[in-house]
N, C-alpha and C positions, 0 to 999 in steps of 0.2 A: 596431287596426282597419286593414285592407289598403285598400290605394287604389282596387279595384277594386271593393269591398263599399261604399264607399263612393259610389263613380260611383256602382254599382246603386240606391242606397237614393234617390239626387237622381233616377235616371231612372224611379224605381215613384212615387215621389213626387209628380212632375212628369205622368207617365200617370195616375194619380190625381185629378189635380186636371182634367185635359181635359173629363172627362165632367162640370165642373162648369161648363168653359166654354162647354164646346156648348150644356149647356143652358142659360145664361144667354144663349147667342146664340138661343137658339131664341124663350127666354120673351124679348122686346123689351121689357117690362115690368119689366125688372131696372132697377133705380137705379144713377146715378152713384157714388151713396155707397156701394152693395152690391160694385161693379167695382173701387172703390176699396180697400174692406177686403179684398178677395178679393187685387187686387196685394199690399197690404201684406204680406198675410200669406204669400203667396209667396215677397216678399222678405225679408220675417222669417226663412221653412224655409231660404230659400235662403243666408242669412246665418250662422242657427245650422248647415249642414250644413257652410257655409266653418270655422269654428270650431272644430267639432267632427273636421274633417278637419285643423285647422292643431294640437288636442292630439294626434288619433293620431298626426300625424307625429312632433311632441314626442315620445311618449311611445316611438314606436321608435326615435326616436333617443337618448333619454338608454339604451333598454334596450341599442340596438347600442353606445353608448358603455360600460354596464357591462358587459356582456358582453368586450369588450375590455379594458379593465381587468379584469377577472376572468382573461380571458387571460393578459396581461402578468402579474399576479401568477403566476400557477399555474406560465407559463415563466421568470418569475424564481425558485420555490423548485425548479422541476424542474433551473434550474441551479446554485442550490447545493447542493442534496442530490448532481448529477454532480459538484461539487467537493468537496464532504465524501466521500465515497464514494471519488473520486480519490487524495485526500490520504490516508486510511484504507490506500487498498492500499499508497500509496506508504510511508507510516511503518512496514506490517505488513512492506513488504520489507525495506524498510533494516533491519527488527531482524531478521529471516530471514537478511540477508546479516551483520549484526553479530553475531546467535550462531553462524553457518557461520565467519567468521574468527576468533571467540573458543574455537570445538572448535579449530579446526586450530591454533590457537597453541600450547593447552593441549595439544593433541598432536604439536606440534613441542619444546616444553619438555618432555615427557612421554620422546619418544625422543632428546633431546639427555640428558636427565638418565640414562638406560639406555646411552646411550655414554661420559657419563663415569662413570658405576658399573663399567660395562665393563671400561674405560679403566683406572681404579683400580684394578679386581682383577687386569689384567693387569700393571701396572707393579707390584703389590704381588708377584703373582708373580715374574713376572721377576727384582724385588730379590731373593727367596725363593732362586732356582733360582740366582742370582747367588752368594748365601750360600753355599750347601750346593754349589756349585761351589767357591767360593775356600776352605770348609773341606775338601771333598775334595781340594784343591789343596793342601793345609796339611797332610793326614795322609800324602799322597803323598809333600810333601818331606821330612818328619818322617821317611819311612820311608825314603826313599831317605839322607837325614843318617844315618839309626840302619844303615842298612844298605855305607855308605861308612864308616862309625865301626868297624863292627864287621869292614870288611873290611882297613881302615889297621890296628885292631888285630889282625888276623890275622895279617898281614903285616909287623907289627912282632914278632910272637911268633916268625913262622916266620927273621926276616931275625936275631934276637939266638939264638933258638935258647934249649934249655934251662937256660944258663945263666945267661942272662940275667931268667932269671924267678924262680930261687933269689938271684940277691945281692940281687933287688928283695924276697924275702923275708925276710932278712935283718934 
């Protein structure tokens, strides 16, 4: 009940009750006792309207009081949910950023292992081409020994002469 609906109801009340005093001033014939109950009961309206103005106040005030508490609740879950919510993106990134550096490892280990595969075929080569060098290097002196060999015995043929080649058959 509003404070002003309440004035109203004291001041129709009170207008109300005038036209019972005029005519009790008019009829002179009214009793003591008549004037009397009529105060009383004045002061009776006048006492239950204090009353009943001192619940409405109560009763806006415990509502303004739930009402606030209602509040405080509602801003106390509106700010844990901005903290659940917070911590949610914050967890989603960190694994966002923890699977972005678990590719790129996997794909640093990915292209170290392709350099030493590399790596390997090249040195395997290389040995290869090492080989087949130092054996061509080997049929070359082979060839040049057999070709010094065959030219000391020419030379040993041409320097004894044909006679030297029948005592040796002999």
């Amino acid at each position: 009940m509003k404070l002003s609906h309440a004035s109203r109801f004291a001041l129709v009340t009170l207008i109300s009750l005038l036209p019972v005093c005029v005519h009790s001033a008019e009829n002179t014939a009214v009793s003591g006792e008549d004037l009397a109950k009529v105060g009383e009961r004045i002061r009776q309206t006048g006492a239950q309207m204090q009353e009943d103005l001192k619940k409405a106040r109560a009763r806006m005030e415990a509502q303004k009081a739930q009402q606030a508490a209602e509040r405080k609740r509602e801003e106390e879950r509106a700010r844990l949910q901005a903290i659940k919510e917070a911590d949610e993106q914050r967890q989603a990134q960190e694994a966002r950023q923890q699977q972005a550096r678990e590719a790129a490892q996997a794909q640093a280990r990915q292209a170290a292992a392709k350099r030493a595969e590399l790596a390997a075929k090249q040195a395997e080569q290389a040995a290869r081409d090492r080989q087949v060098a130092l054996a061509m290097q080997r049929v070359k002196d082979e060839q040049a020994a057999r070709e010094r060999a065959a030219l000391a015995l020419k030379q040993a043929r041409q320097s004894v002469g044909p006679r030297a080649m029948a005592e040796d058959g002999l």
